[in-house]
C-alpha positions in Angstrom: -73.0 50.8 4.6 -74.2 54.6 3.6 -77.0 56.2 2.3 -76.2 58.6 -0.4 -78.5 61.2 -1.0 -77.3 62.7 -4.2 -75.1 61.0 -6.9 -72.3 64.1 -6.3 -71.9 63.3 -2.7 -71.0 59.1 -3.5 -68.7 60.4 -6.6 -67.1 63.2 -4.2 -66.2 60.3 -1.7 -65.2 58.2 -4.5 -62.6 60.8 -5.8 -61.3 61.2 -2.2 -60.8 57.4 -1.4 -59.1 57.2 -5.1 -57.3 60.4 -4.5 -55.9 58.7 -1.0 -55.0 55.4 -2.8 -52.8 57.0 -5.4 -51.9 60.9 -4.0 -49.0 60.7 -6.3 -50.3 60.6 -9.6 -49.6 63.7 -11.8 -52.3 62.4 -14.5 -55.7 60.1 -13.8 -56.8 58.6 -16.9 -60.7 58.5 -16.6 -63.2 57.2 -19.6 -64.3 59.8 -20.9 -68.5 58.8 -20.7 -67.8 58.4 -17.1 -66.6 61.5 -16.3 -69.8 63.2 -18.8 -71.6 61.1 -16.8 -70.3 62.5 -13.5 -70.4 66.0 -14.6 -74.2 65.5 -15.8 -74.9 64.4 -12.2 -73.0 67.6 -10.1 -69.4 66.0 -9.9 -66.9 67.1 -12.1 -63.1 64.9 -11.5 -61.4 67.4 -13.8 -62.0 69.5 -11.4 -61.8 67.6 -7.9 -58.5 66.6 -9.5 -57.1 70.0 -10.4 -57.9 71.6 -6.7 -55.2 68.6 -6.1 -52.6 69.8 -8.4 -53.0 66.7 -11.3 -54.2 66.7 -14.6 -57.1 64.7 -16.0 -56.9 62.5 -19.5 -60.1 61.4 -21.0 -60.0 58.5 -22.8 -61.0 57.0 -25.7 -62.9 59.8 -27.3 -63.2 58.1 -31.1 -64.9 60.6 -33.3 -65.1 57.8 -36.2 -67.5 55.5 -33.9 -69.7 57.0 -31.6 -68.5 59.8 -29.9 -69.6 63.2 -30.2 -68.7 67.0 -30.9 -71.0 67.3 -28.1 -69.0 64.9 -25.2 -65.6 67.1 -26.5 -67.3 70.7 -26.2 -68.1 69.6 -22.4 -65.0 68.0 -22.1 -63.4 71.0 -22.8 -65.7 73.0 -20.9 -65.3 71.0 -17.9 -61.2 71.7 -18.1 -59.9 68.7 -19.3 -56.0 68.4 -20.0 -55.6 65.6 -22.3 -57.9 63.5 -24.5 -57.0 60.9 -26.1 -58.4 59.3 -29.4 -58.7 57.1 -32.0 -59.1 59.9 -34.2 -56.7 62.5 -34.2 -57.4 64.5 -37.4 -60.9 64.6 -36.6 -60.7 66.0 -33.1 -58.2 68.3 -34.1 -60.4 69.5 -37.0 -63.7 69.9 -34.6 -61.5 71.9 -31.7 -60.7 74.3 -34.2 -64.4 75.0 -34.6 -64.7 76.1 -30.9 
């Protein structure tokens, strides 16, 4: 049993026991609220996983129920590789904007 002080040092240990499991992965497929999540609290995967020479998909971003223009800008600003959606035209449209 540990004590974690701060929600980045559990997730960093997290991505290192998951990163040990499956070293051989090109591509993690991750939901994308999670890894928002993660980012909001000082641990970004796109990045952990990126230092380790894989890409990161975030999945399902669906622009048509519920998600946000919002979760994609920081999905793109965290350095995400793929997303995938429900909602193709939509998230095409929107990344345009940026």
């Amino acid at each position: 049993m540990q004590n974690w002080n701060k929600p980045e040092d559990y997730l960093s240990s997290r991505a290192v026991s998951l990163w040990n499991l499956g070293a051989n992965a090109g591509i993690w497929y991750i939901r994308h609220s999670f890894l928002i999540k993660s980012y909001k609290d000082g641990f970004n995967w796109v990045e952990f996983f990126h230092q380790k020479g894989a890409c990161t998909c975030a999945w399902t971003v669906d622009l048509n129920n519920g998600s946000t223009g919002d979760e994609v800008e920081l999905l793109i600003k965290m350095g995400i590789d793929r997303i995938t959606t429900n909602s193709p035209e939509a998230l095409i449209k929107m990344i345009k904007n940026f």
